[in-house]
KOLNU-232488 format. One record per residue: x, y, z of N, C-alpha, C in turn; residue in three letters; residue number from 1. Coordinates in nm, 4 decimals. Layout:
N
@n_X = X; n_Y = Y; n_Z = Z; ca_X = X; ca_Y = Y; ca_Z = Z; c_X = X; c_Y = Y; c_Z = Z; rest = ALA; nr = NUM
...
//
This chain:
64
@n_X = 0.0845; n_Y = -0.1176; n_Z = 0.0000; ca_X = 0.0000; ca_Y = 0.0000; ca_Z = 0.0000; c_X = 0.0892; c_Y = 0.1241; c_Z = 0.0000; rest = UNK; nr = 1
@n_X = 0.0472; n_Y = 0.2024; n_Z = -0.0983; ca_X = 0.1546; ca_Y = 0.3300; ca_Z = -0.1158; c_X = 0.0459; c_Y = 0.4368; c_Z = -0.0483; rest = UNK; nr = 2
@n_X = 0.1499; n_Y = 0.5283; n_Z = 0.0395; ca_X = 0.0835; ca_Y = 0.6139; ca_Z = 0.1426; c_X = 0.1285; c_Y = 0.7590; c_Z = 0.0317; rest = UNK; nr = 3
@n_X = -0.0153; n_Y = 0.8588; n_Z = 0.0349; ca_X = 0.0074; ca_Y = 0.9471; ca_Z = -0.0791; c_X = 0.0806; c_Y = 1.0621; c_Z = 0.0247; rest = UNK; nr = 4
@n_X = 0.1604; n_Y = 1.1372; n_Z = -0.0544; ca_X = 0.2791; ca_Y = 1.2614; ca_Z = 0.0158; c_X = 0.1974; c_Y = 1.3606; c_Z = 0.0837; rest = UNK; nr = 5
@n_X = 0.0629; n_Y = 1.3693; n_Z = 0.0864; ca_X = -0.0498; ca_Y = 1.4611; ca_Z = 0.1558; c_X = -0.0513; c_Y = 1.4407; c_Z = 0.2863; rest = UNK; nr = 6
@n_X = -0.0419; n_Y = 1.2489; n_Z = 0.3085; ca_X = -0.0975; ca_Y = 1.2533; ca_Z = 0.4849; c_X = 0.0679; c_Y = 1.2277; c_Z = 0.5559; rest = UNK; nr = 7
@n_X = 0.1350; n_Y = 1.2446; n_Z = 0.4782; ca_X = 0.3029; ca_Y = 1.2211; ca_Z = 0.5317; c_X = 0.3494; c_Y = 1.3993; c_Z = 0.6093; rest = UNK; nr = 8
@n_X = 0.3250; n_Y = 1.4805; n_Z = 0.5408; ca_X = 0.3294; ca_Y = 1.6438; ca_Z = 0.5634; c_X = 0.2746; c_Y = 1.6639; c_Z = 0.7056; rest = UNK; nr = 9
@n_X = 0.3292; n_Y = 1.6781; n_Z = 0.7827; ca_X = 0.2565; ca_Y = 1.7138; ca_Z = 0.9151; c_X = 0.3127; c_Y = 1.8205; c_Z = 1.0002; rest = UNK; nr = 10
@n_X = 0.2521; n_Y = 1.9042; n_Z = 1.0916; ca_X = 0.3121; ca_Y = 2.0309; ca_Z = 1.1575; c_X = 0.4051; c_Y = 2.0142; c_Z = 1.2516; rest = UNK; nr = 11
@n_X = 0.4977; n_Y = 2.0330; n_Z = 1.3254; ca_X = 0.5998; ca_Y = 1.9709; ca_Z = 1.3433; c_X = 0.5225; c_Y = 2.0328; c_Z = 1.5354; rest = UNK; nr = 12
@n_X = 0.4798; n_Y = 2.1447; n_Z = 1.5127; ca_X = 0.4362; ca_Y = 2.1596; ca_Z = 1.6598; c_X = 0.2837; c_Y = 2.1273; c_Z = 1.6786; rest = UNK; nr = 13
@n_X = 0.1409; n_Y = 2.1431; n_Z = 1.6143; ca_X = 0.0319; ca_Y = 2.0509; ca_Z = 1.6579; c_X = -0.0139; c_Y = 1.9483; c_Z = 1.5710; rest = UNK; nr = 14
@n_X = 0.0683; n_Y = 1.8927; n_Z = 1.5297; ca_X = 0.0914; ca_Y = 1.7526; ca_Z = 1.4556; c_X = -0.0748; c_Y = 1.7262; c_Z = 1.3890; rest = UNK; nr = 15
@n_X = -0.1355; n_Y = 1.8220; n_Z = 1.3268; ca_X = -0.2199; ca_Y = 1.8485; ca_Z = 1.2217; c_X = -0.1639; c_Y = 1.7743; c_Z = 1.0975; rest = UNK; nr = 16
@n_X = -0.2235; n_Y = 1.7596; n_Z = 0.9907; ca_X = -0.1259; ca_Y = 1.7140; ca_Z = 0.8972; c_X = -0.1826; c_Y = 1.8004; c_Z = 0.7702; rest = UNK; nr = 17
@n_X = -0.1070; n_Y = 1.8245; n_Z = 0.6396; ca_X = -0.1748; ca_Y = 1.8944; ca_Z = 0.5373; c_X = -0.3079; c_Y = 1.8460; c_Z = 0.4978; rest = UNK; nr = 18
@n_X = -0.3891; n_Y = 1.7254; n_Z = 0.5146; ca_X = -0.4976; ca_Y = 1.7348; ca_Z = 0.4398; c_X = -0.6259; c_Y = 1.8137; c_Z = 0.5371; rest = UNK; nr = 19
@n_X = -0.5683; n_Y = 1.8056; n_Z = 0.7266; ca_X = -0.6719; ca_Y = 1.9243; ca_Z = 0.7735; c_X = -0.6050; c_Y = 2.0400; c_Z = 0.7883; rest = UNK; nr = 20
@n_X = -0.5265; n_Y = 2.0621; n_Z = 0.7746; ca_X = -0.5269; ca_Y = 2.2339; ca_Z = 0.7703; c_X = -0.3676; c_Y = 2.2524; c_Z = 0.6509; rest = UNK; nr = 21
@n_X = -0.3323; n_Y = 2.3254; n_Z = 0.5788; ca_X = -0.2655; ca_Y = 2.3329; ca_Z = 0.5087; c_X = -0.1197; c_Y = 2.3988; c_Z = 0.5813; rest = UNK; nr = 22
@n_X = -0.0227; n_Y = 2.3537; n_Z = 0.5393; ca_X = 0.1267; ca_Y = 2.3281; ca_Z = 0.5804; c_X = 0.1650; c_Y = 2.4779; c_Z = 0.4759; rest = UNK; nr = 23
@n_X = 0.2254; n_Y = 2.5620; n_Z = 0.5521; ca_X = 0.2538; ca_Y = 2.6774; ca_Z = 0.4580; c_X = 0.3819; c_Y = 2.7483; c_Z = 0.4930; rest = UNK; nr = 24
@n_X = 0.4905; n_Y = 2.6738; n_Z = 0.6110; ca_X = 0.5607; ca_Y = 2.7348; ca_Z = 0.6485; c_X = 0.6733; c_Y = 2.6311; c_Z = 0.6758; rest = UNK; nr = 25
@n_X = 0.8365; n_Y = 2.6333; n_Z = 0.6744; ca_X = 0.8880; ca_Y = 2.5885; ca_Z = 0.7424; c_X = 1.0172; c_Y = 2.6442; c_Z = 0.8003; rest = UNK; nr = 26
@n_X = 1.0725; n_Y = 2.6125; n_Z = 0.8463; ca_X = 1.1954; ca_Y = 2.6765; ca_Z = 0.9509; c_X = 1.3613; c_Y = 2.6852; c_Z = 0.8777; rest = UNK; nr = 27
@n_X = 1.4436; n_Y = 2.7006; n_Z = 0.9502; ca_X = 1.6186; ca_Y = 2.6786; ca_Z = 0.8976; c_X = 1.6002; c_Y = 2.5340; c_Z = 0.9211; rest = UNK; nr = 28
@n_X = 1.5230; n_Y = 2.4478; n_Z = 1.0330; ca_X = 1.6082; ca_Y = 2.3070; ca_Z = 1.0359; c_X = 1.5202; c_Y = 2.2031; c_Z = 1.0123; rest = UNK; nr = 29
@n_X = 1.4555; n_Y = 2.2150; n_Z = 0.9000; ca_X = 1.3296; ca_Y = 2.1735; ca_Z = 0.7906; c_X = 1.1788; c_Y = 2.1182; c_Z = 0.8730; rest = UNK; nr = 30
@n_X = 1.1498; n_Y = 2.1768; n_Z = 1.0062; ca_X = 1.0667; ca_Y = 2.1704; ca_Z = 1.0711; c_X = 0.9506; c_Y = 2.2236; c_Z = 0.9693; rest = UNK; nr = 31
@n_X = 0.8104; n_Y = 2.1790; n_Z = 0.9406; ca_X = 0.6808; ca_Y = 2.1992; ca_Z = 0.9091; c_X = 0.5702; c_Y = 2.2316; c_Z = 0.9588; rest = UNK; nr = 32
@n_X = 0.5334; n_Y = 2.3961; n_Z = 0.9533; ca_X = 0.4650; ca_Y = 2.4144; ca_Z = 1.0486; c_X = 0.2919; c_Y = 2.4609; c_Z = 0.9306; rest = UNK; nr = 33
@n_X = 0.1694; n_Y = 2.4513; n_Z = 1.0400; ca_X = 0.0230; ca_Y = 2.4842; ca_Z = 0.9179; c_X = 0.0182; c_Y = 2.6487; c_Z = 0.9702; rest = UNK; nr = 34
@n_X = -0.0758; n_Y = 2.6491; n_Z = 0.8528; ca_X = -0.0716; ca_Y = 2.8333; ca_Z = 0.8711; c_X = -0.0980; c_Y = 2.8770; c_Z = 1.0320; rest = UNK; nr = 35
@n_X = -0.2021; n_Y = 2.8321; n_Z = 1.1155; ca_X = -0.2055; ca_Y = 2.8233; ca_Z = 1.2509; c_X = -0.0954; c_Y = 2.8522; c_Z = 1.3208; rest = UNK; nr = 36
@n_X = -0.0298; n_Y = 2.7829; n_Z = 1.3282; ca_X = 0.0630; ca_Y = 2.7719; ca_Z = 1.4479; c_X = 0.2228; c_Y = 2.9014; c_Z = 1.3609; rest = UNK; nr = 37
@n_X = 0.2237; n_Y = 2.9009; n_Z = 1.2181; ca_X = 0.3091; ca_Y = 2.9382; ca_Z = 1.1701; c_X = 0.2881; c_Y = 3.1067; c_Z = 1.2249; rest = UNK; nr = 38
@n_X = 0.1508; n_Y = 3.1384; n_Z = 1.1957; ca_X = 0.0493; ca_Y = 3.3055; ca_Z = 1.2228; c_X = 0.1067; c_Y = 3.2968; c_Z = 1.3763; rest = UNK; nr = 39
@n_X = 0.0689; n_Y = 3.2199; n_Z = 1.4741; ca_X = 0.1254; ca_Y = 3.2583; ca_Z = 1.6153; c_X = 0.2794; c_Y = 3.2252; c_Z = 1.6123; rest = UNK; nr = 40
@n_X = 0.3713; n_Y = 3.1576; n_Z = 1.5432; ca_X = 0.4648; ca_Y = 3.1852; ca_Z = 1.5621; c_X = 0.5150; c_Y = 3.3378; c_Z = 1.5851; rest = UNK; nr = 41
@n_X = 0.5136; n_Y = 3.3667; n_Z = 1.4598; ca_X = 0.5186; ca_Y = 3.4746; ca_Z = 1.3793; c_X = 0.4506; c_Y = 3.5866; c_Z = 1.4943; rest = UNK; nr = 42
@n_X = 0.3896; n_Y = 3.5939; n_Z = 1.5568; ca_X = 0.3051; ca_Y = 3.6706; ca_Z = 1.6295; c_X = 0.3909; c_Y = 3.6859; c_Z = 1.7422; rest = UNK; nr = 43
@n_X = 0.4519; n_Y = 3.5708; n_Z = 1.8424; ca_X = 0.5421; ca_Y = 3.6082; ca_Z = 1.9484; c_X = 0.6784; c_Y = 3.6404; c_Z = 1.9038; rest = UNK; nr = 44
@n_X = 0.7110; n_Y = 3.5835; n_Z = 1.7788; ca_X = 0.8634; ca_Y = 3.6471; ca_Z = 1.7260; c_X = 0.9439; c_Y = 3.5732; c_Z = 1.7915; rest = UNK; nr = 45
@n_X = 1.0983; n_Y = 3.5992; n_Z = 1.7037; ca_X = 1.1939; ca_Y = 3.5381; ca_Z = 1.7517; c_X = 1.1773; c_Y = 3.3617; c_Z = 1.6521; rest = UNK; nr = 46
@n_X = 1.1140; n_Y = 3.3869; n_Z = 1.5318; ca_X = 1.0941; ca_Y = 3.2393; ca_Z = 1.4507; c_X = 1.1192; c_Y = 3.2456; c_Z = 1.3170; rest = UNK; nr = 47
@n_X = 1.2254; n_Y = 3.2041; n_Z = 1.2870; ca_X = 1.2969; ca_Y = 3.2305; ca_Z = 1.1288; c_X = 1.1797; c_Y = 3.1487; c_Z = 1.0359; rest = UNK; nr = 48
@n_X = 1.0993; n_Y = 3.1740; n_Z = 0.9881; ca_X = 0.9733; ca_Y = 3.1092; ca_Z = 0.9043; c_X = 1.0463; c_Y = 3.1359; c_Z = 0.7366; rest = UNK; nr = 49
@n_X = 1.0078; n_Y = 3.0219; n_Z = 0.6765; ca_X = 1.0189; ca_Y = 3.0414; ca_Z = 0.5174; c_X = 0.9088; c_Y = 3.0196; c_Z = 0.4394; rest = UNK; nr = 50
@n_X = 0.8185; n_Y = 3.0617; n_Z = 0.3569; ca_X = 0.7089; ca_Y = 3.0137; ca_Z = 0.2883; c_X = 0.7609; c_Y = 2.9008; c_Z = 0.2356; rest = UNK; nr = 51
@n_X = 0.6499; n_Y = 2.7891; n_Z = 0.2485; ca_X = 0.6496; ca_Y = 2.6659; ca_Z = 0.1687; c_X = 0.5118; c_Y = 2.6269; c_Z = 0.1241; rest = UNK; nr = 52
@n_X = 0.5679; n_Y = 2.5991; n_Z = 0.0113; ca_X = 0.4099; ca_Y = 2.5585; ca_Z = -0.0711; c_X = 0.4255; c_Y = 2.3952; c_Z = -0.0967; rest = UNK; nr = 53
@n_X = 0.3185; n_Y = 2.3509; n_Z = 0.0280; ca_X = 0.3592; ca_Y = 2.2126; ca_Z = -0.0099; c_X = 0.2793; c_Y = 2.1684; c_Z = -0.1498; rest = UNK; nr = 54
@n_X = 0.1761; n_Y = 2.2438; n_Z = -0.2342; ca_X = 0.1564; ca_Y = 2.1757; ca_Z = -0.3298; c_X = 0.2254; c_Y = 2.1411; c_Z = -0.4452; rest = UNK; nr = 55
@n_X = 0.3053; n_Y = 2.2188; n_Z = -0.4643; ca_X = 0.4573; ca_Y = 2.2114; ca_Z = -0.5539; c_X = 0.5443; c_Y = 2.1263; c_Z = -0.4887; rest = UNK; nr = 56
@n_X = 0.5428; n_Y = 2.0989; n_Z = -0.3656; ca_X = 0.6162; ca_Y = 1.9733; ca_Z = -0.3131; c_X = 0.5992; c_Y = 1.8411; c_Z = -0.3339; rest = UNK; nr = 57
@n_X = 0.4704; n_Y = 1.7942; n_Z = -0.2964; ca_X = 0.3543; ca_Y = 1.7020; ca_Z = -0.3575; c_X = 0.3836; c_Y = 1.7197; c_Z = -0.4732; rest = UNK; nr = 58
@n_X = 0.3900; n_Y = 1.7753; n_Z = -0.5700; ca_X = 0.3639; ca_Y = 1.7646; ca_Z = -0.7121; c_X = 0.4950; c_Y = 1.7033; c_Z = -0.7759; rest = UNK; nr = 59
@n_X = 0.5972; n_Y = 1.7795; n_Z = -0.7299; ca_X = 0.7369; ca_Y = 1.7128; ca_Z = -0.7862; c_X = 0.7927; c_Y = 1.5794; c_Z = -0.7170; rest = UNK; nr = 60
@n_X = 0.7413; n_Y = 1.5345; n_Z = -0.5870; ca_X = 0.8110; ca_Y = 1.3870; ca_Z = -0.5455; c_X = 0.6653; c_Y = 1.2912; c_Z = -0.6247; rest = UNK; nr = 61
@n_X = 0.5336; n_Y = 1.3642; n_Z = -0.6042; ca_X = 0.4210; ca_Y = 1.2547; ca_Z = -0.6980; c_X = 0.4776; c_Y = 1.1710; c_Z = -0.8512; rest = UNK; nr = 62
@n_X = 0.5461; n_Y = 1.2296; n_Z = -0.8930; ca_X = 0.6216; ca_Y = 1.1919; ca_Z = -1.0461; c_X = 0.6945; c_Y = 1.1022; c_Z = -0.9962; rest = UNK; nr = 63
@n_X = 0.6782; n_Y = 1.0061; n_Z = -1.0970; ca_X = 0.7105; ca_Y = 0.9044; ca_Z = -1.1113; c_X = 0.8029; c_Y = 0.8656; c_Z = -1.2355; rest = UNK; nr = 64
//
């Protein structure tokens, strides 16, 4: 059984995963965070955030 790259993506701090809330951020030390927790990061500061679009991520390991 092949597990699709959607339910593998998960937030690295409330372990949500991309298919309930979407993964839009990650760190310098490839931590994955969903817009949630990325917005309160971001809100107390002090959190090096990078936009990530996991659907372009998904899309290029999906190829086969």
């Amino acid at each position: 059984m092949i597990m699709e790259e959607k339910y593998i993506l998960k937030c690295t701090r409330c372990l949500c995963g991309h298919w309930e809330m979407k993964i839009t951020h990650i760190d310098t030390d490839g931590n994955l965070y969903c817009i949630r927790c990325a917005a309160y990061m971001k809100k107390v500061g002090g959190y090096d955030l990078i936009p990530f679009n996991a659907a372009d991520f998904i899309y290029k390991f999906s190829k086969d």
